[in-house]
N, C-alpha and C positions, 0 to 999 in steps of 0.2 A: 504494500500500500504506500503511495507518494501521497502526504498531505502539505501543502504549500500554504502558508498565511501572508497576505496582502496588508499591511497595514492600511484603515482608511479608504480601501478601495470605496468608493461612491458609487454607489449604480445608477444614478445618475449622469452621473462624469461618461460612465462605462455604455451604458445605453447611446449616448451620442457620439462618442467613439464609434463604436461597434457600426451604427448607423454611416459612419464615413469608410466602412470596412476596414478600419484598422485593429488591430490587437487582436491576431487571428487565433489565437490558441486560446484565450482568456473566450472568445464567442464561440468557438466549438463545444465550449461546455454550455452554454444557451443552448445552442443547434442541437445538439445530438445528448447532451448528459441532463439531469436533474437543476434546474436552476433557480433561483429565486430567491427576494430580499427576508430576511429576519428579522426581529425585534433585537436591540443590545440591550446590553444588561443596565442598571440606572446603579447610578450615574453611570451615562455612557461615556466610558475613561477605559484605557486600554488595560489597566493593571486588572480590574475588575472583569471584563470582556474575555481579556484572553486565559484568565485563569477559569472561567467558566466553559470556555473552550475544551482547557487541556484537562477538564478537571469530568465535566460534564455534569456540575454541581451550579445551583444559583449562590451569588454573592454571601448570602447570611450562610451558608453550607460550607463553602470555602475560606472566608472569613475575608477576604480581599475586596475591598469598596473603593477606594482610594489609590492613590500614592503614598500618603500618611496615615499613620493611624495615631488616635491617640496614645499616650501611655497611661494605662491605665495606673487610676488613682492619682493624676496629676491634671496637670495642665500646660502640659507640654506635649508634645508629637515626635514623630518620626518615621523616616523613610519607609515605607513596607520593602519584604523582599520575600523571596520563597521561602524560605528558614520558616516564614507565618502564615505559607499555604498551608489547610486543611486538603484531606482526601488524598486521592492516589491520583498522581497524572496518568493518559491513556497507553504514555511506555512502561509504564510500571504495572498498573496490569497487564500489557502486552508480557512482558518481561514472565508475569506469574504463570505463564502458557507455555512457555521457553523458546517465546520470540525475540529476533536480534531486532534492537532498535537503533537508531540516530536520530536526536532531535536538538536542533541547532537553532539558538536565538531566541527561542517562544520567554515571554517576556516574564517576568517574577519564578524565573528557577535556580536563582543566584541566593545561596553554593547552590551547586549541580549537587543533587544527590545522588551515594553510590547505586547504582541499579543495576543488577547481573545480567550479563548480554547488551550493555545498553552501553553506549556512547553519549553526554551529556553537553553539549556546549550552552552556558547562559545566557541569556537576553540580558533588555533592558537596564535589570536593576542590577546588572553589575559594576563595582566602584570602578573597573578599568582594566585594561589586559596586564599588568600587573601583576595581578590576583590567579587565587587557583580557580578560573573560570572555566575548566573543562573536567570532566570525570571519567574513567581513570585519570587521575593527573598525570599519567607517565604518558597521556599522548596531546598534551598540552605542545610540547615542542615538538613531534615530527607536522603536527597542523601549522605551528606557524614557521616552520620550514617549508612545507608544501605552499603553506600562501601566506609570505609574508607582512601585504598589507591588509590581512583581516583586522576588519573594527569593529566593536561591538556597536558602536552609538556615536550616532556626528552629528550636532544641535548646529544651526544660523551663528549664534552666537560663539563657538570657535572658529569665527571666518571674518578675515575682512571686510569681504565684500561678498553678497549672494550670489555671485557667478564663481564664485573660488565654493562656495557649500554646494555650490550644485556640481560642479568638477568633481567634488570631494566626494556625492553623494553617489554621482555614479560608478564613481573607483571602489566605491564600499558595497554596493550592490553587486558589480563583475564578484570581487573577492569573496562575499556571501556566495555565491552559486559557484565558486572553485573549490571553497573551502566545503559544500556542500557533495559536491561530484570527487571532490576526495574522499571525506569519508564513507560516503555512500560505495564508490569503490573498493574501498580495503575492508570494510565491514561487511557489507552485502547483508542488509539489513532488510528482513520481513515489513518493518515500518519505518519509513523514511522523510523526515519532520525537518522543515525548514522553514523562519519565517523571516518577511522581509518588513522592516518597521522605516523605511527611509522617505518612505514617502510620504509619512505622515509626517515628519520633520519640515518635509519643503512644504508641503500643502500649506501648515501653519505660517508660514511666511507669506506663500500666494495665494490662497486662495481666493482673497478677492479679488483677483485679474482670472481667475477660471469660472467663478460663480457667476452664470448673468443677472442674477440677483440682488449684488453688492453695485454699490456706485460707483469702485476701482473698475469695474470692468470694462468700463470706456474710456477708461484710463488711454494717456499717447502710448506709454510703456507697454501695456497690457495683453498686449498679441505677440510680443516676446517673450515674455515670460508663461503666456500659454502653452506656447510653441515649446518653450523649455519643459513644464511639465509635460505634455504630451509625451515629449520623445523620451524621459525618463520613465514613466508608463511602455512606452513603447520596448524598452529595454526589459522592462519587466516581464512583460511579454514573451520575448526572445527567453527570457533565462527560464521562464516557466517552460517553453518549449523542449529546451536542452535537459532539462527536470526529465520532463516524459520521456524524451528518449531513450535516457538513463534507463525508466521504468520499465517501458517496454510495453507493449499495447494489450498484454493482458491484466497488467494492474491495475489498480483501484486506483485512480486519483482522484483527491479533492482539495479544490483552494476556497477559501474561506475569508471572512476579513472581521474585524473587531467592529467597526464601524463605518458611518458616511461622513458627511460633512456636510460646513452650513453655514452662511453668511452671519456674522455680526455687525446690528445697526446698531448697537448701543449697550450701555451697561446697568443695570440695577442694582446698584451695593444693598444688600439683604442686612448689613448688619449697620448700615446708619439708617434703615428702615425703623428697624428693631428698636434701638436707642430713641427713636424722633417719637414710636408709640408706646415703650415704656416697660417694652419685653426685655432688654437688655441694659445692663452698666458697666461702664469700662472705668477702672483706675483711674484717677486725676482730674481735673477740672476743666471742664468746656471740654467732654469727649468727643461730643459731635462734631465741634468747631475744628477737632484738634483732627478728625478723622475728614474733615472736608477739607483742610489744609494740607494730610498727608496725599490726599486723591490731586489735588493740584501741583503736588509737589511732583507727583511719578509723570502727573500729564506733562509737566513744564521739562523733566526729565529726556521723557521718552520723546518731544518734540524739537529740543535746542539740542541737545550734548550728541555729539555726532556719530554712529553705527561705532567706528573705529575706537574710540574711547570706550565705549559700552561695551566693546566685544571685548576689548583688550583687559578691563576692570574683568570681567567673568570669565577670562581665562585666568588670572593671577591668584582672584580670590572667588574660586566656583562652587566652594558652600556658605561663602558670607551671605550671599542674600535669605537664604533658606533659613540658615541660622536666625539670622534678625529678625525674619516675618515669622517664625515661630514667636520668639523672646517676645517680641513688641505685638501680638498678634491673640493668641489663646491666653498666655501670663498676662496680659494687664486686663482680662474679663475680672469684673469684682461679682464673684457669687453672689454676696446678702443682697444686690438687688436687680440680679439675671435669673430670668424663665425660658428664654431660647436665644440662641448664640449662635450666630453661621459659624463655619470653621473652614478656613481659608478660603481661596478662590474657586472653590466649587456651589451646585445650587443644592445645596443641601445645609438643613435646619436644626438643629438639634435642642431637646430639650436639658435644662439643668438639674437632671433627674437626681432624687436620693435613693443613695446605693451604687451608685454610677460616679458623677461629677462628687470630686471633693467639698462638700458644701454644698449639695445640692439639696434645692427648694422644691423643685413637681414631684409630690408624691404619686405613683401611679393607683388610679381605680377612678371616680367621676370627675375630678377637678383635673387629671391629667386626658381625659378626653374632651372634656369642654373647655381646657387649652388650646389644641388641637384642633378643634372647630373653629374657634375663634381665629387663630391666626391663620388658618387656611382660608376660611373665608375672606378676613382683610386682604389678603394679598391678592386671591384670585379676582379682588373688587378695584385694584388700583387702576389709575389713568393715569396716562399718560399729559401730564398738559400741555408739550408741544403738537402731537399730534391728534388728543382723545382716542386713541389705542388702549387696548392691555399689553403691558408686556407680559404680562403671567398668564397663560392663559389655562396651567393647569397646576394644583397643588396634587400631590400623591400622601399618606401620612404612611408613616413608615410598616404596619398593620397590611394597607393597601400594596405596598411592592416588595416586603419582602414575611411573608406568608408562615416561611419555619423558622423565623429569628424567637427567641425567647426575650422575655418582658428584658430583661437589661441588657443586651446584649450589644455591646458598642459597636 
């Protein structure tokens, strides 16, 4: 079995491709194989998605929601990795059958754990090729002997300029499918697992020169930088092909993808929401003031200080930011007078349950369902007053989306 992950494939994007006849190995599976769009997991985030993927469990099962999770019993976070996946990935029960596996890159398996018969290399959330990012370790060095510039992960921001990350992206993709067609060859693997997350990197830079949606896309720039995306699709393509050949036309192949993608018109801070109706308090004085000055600050930030300064700061010091937005972020919520707290840049709400949060106020049984109502309904009632829109047009309470979570369960 060949299984291939597409980070962010769009079926949308893919749809109007296909319609210009491009991307002919990716539309053969239309034409001739089983196709069609899915629901993603909520929050639709790759950590979350693709562990429900490799796991075949939903998020409250697996226990992966996020990128962060809280630490329990504080008020402080941190990175998720595999180490905090629940369940058995689908090589490891392959493995229980005494099938040989390889599965390369799939995102939160960092450390690789040992698996008999199985070849492990980590995704994502590994700190760097430094690390013991492959299992057996003792075939860590003949892989990056066979393909030297294997990368685990190449963001915008270690680049110059975005013509230097889309060079870089395609050299990282080639290496993904060498370093794939090597193992796959020395191993001869029953199940053979490879996934390609590169594209989801670029997207978040362009995608509003591909979305005809977004108001970039009549951008002067905008049909180059389509054009760019396109042909790195297109390459993806090509490597998916070289994939099957590998296979052989009586395998099972299947490509799959975590999620789509989607224009942003605008932002709705959830948590100066909160503060302005009296669900939330933050440490120190003039909170609100103090959080509509830091929102000005990032925008005056992200508008005057130029790519090159901003990429070179996050390359020198690439967990300062994460660090600080923790510190300055979850640590200055004051419990005695917080009932629900966003937690970072995600849309997700949480309550300041006791038993849960240190100092937590919502006891759960009728006052924590008639919280619950109450702020879902305000939000799903906001307008917009530049336009008289909702930006909300749907609240879920967590009961509603995740179905086997138990009453505390972060």
């Amino acid at each position: 079995m060949l299984f291939v992950g597409i980070d962010a494939a769009d079926p949308d994007y893919l749809e109007r491709r296909f319609a210009e006849g491009a991307l002919p190995h990716l539309a053969s599976f239309r034409q001739n194989g089983a196709w069609g769009r899915m629901r993603s997991t909520f929050p639709v985030l790759s950590s979350a998605a693709w562990s429900s993927i490799s796991t075949g469990l939903p998020p409250e099962k697996h226990g992966i929601y996020e990128f962060f999770r809280r630490i329990p019993g504080t008020w402080q976070d941190e990175p998720v990795h595999g180490g905090m996946k629940k369940g058995e990935d689908l090589w490891q029960i392959a493995s229980r059958y005494d099938r040989r596996c390889v599965a390369i890159n799939m995102p939160i398996t960092y450390p690789p754990r040992k698996v008999s018969n199985c070849i492990i290399v980590s995704g994502m959330d590994t700190p760097g090729e430094s690390v013991k990012f492959v299992s057996p370790e003792e075939e860590k060095s003949p892989l990056l002997e066979a393909v030297p510039d294997y990368r685990i992960e190449l963001t915008a921001a270690q680049f110059k300029t975005i013509e230097d990350f889309l060079t870089a992206t395609s050299k990282a993709m080639e290496a993904r499918k060498k370093a794939a067609l090597y193992l796959f060859d020395r191993w001869r693997p029953d199940l053979a697992l490879v996934i390609f997350t590169a594209l989801d990197r670029v997207l978040h830079a362009l995608w509003k020169y591909v979305d005809p949606g977004h108001p970039a896309f009549h951008h002067p720039d905008a049909a180059k930088w389509r054009d760019r995306v396109d042909r790195l699709y297109d390459e993806v393509d090509h490597h998916l092909g070289e994939l099957m050949q590998w296979a052989g036309e009586d395998a099972i192949t299947l490509v799959c993808s975590d999620h789509g993608g989607a224009a942003v018109h605008g932002t709705f801070y959830l948590n100066r929401w909160l503060i302005q109706n009296g669900y939330l308090k933050v440490r120190g004085s003039g909170s609100a003031g103090m959080l509509r000055a830091a929102g000005r600050i990032q925008k005056t930030i992200k508008v005057l200080v130029p790519r090159q300064v901003k990429n070179m700061f996050n390359r020198i010091f690439p967990n300062l930011y994460p660090s600080v937005e923790t510190k300055l972020g979850l640590a200055r919520v004051d419990p005695s007078g917080t009932r629900v707290y966003g937690w970072r840049k995600t849309d997700v709400l949480r309550l300041n349950l006791a038993g849960r949060e240190p100092g937590g106020k919502v006891v759960p049984g009728e006052d924590f369902k008639t919280l619950l109502n109450e702020v879902k309904e305000k939000l799903e009632a906001v307008i917009d007053p530049r336009n008289g829109r909702q930006p909300i047009s749907k609240v879920w309470t967590r009961h509603e989306i995740y179905r086997l979570a138990g009453e505390l369960d972060d």
